[in-house]
C-alpha positions as CSV (number, residue, x, y, z in Angstrom):
1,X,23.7,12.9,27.2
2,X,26.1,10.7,29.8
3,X,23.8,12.0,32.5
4,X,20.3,10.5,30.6
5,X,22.2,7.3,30.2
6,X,23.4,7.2,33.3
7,X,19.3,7.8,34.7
8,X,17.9,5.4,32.2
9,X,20.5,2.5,33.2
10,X,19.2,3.5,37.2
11,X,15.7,3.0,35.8
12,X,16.6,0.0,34.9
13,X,18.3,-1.6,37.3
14,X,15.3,-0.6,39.5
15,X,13.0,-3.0,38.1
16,X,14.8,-5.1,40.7
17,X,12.3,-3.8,43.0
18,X,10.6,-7.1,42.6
19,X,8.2,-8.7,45.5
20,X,11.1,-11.4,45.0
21,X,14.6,-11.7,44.9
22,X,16.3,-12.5,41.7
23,X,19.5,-14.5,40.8
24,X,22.7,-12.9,41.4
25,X,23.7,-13.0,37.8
26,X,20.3,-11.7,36.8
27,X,20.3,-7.7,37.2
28,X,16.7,-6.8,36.0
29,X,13.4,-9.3,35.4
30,X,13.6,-10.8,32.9
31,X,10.7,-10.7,29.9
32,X,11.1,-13.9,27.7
33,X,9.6,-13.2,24.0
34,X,8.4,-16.6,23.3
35,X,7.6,-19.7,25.1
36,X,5.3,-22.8,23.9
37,X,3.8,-23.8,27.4
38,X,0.1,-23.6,26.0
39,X,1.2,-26.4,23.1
40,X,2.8,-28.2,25.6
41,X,-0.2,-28.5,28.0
42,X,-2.3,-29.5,24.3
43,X,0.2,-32.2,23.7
44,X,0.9,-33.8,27.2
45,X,-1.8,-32.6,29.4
46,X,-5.0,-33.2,26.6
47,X,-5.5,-29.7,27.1
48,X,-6.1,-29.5,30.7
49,X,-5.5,-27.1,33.4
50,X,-7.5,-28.3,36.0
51,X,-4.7,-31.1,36.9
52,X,-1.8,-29.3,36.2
53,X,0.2,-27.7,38.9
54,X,1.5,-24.6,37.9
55,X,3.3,-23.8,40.9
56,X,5.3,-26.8,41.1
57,X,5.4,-29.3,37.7
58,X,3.7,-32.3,38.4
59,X,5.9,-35.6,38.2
60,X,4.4,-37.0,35.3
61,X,5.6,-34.1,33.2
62,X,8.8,-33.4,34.3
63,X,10.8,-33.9,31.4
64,X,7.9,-33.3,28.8
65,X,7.6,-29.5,30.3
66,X,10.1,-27.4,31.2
67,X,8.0,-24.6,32.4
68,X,6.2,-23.8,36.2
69,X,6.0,-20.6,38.7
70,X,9.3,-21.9,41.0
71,X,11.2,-22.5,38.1
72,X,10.6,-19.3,36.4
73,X,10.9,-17.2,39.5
74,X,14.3,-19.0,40.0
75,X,15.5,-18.2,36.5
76,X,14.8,-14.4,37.2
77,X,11.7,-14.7,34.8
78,X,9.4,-11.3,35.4
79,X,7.3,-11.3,32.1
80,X,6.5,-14.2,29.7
81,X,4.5,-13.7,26.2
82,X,2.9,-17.0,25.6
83,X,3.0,-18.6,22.1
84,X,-0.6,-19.7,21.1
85,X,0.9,-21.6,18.4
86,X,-1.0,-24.4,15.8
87,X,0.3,-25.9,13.1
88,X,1.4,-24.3,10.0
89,X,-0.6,-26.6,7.9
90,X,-3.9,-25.5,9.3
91,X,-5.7,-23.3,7.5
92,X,-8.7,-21.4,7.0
93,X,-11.4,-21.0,9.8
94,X,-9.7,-24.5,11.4
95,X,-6.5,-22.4,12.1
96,X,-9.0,-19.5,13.5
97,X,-10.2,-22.3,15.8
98,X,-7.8,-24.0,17.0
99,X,-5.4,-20.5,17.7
100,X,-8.7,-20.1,19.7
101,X,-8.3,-22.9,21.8
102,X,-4.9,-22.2,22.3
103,X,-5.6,-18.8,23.8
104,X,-8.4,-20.5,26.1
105,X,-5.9,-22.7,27.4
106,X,-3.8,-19.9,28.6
107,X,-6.6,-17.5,30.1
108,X,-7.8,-20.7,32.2
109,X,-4.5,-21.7,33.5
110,X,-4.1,-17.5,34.4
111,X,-7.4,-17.6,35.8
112,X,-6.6,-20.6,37.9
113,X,-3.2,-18.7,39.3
114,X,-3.9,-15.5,39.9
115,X,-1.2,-15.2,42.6
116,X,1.5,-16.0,40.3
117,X,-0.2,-15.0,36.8
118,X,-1.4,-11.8,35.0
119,X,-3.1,-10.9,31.8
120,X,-1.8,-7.4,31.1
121,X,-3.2,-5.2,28.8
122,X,-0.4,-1.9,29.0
123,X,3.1,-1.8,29.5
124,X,2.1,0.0,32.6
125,X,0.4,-3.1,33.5
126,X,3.2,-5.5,32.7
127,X,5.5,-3.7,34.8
128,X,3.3,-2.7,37.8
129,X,2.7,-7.1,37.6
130,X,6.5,-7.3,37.7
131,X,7.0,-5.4,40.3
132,X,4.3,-7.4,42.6
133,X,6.4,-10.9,41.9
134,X,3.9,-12.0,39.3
135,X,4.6,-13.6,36.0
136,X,3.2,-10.4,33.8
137,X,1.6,-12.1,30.9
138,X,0.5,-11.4,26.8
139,X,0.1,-13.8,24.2
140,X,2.4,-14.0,20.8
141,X,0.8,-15.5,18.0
142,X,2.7,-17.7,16.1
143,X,1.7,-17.5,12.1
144,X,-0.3,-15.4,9.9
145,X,-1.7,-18.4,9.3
146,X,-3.5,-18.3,13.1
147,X,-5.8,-14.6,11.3
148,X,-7.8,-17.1,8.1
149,X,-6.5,-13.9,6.2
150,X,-9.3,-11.7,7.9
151,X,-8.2,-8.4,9.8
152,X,-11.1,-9.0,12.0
153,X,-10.2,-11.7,13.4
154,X,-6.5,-10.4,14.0
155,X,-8.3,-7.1,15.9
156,X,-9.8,-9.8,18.3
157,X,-7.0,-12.1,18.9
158,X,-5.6,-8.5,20.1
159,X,-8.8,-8.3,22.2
160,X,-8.0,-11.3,23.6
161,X,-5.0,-10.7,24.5
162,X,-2.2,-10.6,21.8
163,X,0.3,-8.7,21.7
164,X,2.3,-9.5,18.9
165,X,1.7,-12.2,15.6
166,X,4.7,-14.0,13.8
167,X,4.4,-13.2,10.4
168,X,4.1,-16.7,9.0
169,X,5.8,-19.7,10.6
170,X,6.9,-22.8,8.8
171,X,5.2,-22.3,5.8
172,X,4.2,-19.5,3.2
173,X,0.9,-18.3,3.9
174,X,-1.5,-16.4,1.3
175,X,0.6,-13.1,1.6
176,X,4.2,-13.9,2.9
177,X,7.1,-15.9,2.6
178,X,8.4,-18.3,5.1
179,X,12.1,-18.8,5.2
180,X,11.5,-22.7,5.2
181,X,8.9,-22.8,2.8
182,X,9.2,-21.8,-1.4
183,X,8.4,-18.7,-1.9
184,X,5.3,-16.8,-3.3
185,X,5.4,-13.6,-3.2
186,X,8.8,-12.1,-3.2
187,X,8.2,-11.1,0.8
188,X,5.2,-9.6,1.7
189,X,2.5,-9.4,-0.4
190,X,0.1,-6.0,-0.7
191,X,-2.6,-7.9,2.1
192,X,0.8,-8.7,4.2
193,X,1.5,-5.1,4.1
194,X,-2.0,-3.8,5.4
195,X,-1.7,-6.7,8.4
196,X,1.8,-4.8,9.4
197,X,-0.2,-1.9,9.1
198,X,-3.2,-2.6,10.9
199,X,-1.2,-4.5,13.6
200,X,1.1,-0.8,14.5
201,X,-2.9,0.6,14.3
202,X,-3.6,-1.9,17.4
203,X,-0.4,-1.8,19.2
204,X,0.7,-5.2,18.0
205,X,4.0,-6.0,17.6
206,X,5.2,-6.9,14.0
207,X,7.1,-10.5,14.5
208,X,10.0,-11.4,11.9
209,X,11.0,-14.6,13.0
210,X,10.4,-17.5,10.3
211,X,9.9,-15.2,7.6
212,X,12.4,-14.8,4.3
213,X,15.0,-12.0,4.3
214,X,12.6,-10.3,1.7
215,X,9.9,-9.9,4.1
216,X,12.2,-8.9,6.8
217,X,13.1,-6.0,4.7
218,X,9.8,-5.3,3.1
219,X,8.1,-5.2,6.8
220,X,10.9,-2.6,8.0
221,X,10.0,-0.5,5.2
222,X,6.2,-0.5,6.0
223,X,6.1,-0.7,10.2
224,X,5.7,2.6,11.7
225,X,6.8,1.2,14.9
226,X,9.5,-1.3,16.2
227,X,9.5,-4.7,15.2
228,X,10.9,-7.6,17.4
229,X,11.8,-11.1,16.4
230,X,10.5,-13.1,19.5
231,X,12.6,-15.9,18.6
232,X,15.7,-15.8,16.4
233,X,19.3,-16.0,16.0
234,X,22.1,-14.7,14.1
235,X,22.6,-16.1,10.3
236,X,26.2,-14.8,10.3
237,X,26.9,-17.1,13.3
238,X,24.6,-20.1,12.2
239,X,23.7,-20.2,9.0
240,X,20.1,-21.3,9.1
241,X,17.1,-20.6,6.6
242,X,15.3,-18.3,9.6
243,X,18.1,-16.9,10.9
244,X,18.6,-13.1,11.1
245,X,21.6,-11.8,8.2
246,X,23.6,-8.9,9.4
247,X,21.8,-6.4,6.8
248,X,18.4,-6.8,8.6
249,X,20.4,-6.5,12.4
250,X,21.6,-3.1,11.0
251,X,18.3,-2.0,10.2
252,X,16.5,-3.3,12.9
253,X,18.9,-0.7,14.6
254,X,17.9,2.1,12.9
255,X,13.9,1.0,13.2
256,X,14.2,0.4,17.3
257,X,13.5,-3.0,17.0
258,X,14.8,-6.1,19.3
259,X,15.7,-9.4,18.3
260,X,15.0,-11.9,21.3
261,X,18.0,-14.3,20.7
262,X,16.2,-18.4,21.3
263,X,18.0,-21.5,22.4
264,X,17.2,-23.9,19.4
265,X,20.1,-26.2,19.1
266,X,19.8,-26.6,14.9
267,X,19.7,-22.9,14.9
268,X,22.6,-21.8,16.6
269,X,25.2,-24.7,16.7
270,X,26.4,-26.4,13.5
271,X,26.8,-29.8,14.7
272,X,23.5,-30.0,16.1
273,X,22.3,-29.7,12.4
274,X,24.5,-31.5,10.9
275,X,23.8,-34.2,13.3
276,X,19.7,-33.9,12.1
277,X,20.6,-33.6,8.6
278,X,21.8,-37.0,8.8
279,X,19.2,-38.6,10.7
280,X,16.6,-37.3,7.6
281,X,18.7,-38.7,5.4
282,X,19.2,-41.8,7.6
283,X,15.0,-41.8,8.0
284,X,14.8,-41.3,4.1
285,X,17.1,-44.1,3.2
286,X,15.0,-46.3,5.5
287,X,11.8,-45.1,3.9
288,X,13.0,-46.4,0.5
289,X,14.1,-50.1,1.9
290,X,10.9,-50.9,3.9
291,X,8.6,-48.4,2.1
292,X,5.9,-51.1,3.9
293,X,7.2,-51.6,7.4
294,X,7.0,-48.4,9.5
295,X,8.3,-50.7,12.6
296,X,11.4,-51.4,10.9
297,X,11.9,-47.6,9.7
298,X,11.4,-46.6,13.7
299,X,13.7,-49.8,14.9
300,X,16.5,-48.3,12.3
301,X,16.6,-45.2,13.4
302,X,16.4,-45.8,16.9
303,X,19.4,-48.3,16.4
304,X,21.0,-45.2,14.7
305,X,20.4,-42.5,17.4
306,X,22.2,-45.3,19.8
307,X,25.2,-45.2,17.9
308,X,25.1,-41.8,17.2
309,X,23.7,-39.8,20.0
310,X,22.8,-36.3,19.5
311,X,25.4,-33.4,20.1
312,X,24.3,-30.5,22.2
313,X,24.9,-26.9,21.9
314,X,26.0,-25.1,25.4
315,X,25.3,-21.9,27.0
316,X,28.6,-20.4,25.1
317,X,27.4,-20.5,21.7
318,X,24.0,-18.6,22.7
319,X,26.4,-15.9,24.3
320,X,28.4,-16.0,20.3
321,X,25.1,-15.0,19.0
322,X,24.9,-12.7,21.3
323,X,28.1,-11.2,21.2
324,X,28.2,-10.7,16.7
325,X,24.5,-8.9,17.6
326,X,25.8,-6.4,19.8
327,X,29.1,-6.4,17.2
328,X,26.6,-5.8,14.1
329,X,23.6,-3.8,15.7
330,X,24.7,-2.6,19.5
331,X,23.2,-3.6,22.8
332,X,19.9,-1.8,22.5
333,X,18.5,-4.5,19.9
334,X,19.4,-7.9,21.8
335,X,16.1,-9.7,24.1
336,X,15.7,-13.5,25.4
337,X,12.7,-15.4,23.2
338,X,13.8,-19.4,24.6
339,X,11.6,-21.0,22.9
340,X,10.9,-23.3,25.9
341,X,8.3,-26.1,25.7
342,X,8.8,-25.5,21.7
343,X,11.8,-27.6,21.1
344,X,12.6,-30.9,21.1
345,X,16.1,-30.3,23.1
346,X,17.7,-27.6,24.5
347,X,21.6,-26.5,25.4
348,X,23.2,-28.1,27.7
349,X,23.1,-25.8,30.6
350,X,19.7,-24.1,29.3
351,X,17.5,-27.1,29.8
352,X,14.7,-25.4,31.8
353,X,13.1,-21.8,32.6
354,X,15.3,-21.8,35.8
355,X,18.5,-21.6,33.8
356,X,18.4,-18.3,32.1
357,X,21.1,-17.0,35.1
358,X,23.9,-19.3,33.6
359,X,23.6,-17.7,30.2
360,X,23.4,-14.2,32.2
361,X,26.6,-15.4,33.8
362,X,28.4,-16.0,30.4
363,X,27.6,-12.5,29.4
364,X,28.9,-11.5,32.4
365,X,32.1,-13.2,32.2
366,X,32.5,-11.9,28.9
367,X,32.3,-7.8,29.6
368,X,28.6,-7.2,29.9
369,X,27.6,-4.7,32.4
370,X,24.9,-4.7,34.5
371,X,23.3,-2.0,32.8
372,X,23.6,-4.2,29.0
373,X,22.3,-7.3,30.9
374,X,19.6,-5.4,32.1
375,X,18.5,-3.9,28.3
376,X,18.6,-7.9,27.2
377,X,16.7,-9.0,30.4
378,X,13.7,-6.5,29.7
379,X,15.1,-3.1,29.2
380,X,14.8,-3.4,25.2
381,X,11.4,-5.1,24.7
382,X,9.9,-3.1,27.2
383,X,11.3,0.1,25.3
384,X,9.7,-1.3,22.6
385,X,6.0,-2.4,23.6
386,X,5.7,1.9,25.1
387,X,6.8,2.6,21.8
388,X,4.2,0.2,19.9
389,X,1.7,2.0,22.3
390,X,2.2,5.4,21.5
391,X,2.9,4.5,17.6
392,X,-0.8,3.0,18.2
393,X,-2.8,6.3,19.9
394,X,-0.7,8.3,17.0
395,X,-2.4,5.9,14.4
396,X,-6.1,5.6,16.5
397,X,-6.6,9.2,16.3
398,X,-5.6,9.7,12.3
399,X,-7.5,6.9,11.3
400,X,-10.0,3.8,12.0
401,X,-10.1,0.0,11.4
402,X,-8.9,-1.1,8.5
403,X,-11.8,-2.5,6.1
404,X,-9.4,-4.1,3.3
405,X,-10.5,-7.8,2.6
406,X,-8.0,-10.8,1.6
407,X,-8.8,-11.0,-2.1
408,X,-6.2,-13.7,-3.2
């Protein structure tokens, strides 16, 4: 047994055979679960690709994007699955669309870099783009909500591309729960249990983050492969509505599953929420004086933020998360999902794709060896997309497509 461990920490480390160097504090590639960058170009670039520059950032956008090709290959970044996120409150064929759109703006920015970007379609092909210095490249959809509640269209968005779908995001969708939303259906509901089964049919990873504790559990009972959270952090740490409680980390242990740990500020430091608590309350307060006079409401609150700037959360209290995950669950369940161009501030240290090597370094400092560093840079998730493959040729050869319809 020490001698398999010893081979499979070798294997590895020897994803470092990379067409470039990475950061000293970064043993392996890294393979970031989830990151915004097709939103981003929606909400500050009108959906363009044409103009934007994805080598280096142009200077308009430098501090509304946090994402280009020197600044990942700086943080150590190997493998990215981009969110092709829309709104929660879309719904219905509108949701279909605009996840659509979302996708397109992705496959033309890859199409427009194909020195630095690649649509992979294996774990075989992730790796082998990897290993050439490219940014190896899936899509994550980001809510149930995205599918219209029709299998079909989830089998193409995995045609396209997809390679795993959030289970709801902020809101409860038609068959499961959102953490932040009331619940419906006391977790999944049967439809929500045919998606988790049609999605280990394709090879599509099941995605806990946002979703209730129920559906968390009721997921793990139904998934005949690992699931991953592509962006989350630890409820026993921080206690947040979509944070992960211990009794799901344990059992995500048992299923194989990885939880990519994300950088949200409200979600992993309490005085970052505490801090927005106050502004709603401060924005709600005046709502109710000038119910009429939106400029005052804006002029109050930006009066407020001056005399109360924003705390920040720090690379530290990622590594805390971190550190009660491998307590709880071990090292073989932790990833990286940053949730980069998806937040409205980041840690301080952690304000960027380049900066993943100071959290690296934090581990480091604090007892991680290269081989653990190496499972959390891309070890785990990639353990877990082969086993979502070979889950889905078991599955393929017992049985076809799914033909259940969303009845309501």
């Amino acid at each position: 047994m020490k001698t398999l461990r010893i081979a499979f920490a070798a294997a590895l480390l020897a994803t470092t055979a990379h067409a470039q160097s990475l950061p000293s504090a970064v043993p392996a590639p890294i393979v970031d679960g989830h990151n915004d960058l097709p939103w981003a170009l929606r909400q500050e670039n009108g959906s363009r690709t044409s103009d934007f520059d994805f080598r280096n950032l142009p200077e308009r956008l430098r501090g509304k994007v946090v994402t280009d090709f020197t600044m990942m290959k700086a943080g150590g970044v190997g493998g990215q699955f981009w969110s092709v996120y829309v709104p929660a409150d879309t719904e219905g064929p509108e949701a279909v669309r605009q996840t659509l759109d979302q996708i397109d703006i992705m496959q033309r920015l890859i199409d427009a870099n194909p020195s630095m970007l690649v649509k992979t379609s294996t774990v075989d092909d992730f790796e082998r783009a990897m290993k050439a210095g490219k940014i190896a490249s899936v899509f994550g959809v980001e809510g149930g909500h995205s599918i219209g509640n029709s299998l079909g269209v989830l089998r193409q968005f995995h045609a396209l591309g997809a390679r795993y779908m959030t289970l709801t995001h902020g809101k409860t969708t038609a068959w499961a729960d959102s953490a932040t939303d009331a619940p419906r259906h006391n977790g999944l509901a049967p439809f929500g249990k045919e998606v988790v089964r049609e999605m280990n049919r394709l090879g599509m990873l099941v995605d806990l983050s946002h979703v209730t504790p129920k559906v968390m559990h009721d997921a793990l009972d139904v998934s005949a492969a690992p699931v991953i959270f592509s962006h989350s952090a630890a409820k026993a740490v921080q206690n947040r509505p979509r944070n992960v409680p211990d009794d799901v980390l344990v059992r995500l242990k048992d299923n194989g599953g990885v939880i990519m740990v994300f950088f949200a500020e409200d979600a992993v430091a309490e005085n970052v929420a505490a801090w927005k608590r106050e502004q709603a309350a401060q924005k709600a307060r005046l709502g109710y004086d000038h119910p009429d006079r939106p400029d005052l409401v804006e002029k109050g609150l930006a009066d407020w933020r001056a005399a109360n700037p924003q705390p920040h959360a720090n690379v530290a209290l990622i590594a805390d998360h971190i550190d009660h995950i491998r307590k709880v669950a071990g090292i073989d369940v932790i990833g990286i999902g940053s949730d980069f161009d998806g937040l409205s501030s980041y840690p301080q240290g952690l304000g960027t794709v380049a900066d993943y090597p100071a959290l690296f370094a934090e581990l480091q400092k604090r007892g991680y060896s290269k081989a653990d560093l190496a499972k959390i840079a891309s070890g785990n998730i990639l353990r877990v997309m082969r086993q979502a493959e070979k889950v889905s040729a078991r599955l393929k050869a017992e049985r076809g497509p799914s033909e259940v319809g969303f009845t309501g």
